[in-house]
N, C-alpha and C positions, 0 to 999 in steps of 0.2 A: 104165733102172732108176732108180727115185726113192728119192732117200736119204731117211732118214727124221728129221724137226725134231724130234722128242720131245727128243733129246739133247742140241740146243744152250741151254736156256734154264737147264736143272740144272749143265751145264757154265759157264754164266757168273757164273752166281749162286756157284758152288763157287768160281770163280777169284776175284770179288769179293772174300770174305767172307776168302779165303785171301793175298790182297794187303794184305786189309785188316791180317790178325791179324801177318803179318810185320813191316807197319809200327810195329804198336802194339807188338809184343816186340821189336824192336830199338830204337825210342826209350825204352822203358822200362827195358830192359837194359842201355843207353848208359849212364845217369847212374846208377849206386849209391849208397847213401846212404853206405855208406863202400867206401875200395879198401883193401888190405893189401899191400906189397909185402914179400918173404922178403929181408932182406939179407944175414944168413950166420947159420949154428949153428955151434958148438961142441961138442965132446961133452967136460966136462969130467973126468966122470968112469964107471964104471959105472954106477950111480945119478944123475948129472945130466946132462942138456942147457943149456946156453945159445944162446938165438935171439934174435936182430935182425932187428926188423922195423920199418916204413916201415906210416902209418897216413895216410890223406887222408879226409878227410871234410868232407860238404856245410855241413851245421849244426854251429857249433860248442857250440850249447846241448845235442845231444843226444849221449846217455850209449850203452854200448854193453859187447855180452861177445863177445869175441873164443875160439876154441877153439884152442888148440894143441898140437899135438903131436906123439910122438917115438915114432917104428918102429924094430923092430930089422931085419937081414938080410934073413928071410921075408915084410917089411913089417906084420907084427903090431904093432900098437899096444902100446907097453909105458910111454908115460907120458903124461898128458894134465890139461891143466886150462886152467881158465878165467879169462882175463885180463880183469879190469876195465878200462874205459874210460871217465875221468869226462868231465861237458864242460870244454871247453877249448880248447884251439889248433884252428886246421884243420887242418895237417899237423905230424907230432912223430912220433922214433922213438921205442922202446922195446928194452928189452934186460930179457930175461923168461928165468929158471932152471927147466925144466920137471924133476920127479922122476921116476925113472925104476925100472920096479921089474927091469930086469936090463940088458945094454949097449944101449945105441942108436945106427946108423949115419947118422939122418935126422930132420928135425924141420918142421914144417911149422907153418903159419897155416890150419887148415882151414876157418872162418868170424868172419865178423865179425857179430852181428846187431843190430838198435838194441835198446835195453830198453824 
């Protein structure tokens, strides 16, 4: 019985094109233009959070809005805003007071994007 070639030539081309795309989304995904690290929240009180965070970045000329923000229990977002980031240093923390509109047990660095 003869196997049939039709399949090998769409099958290498798919693994090519699939090798390829790996490559490029993991070098491209390697370097960020900024990282965030979470170094501790606070919950100071029903209405605030305070977060510490850890900020590295490529370009120090470029500016950037970070989003933060604080869940309660259920993981419902209950307070959120948006930190400025001028240019400046490469790496520098920050310690940012999120409002909160009822208690919150968590607070996170959900994105950083450039402007």
């Amino acid at each position: 019985m003869k196997a049939s070639r039709g399949w090998k030539l769409p099958a290498v081309i798919f693994a090519v094109v699939g090798i390829i795309w790996i490559l490029w989304a993991g070098l491209f995904h390697a370097n960020p233009e900024f990282r965030t690290t979470l170094i501790s929240f606070s919950i100071v009180s029903d209405e605030e959070v305070s977060i510490r965070y850890a900020v590295q970045r490529n370009d120090v000329s470029t500016s950037a809005t970070c989003t933060l923000q604080a869940s309660d229990m259920d993981k419902n977002i209950v307070g959120e805003i948006e930190d400025e980031i001028t240019p400046g240093r490469a790496n520098f923390e920050r310690i940012t007071v999120i409002p909160t509109r009822s208690a919150a047990v968590n607070a996170i660095v959900a994105r950083c994007r450039v402007k």
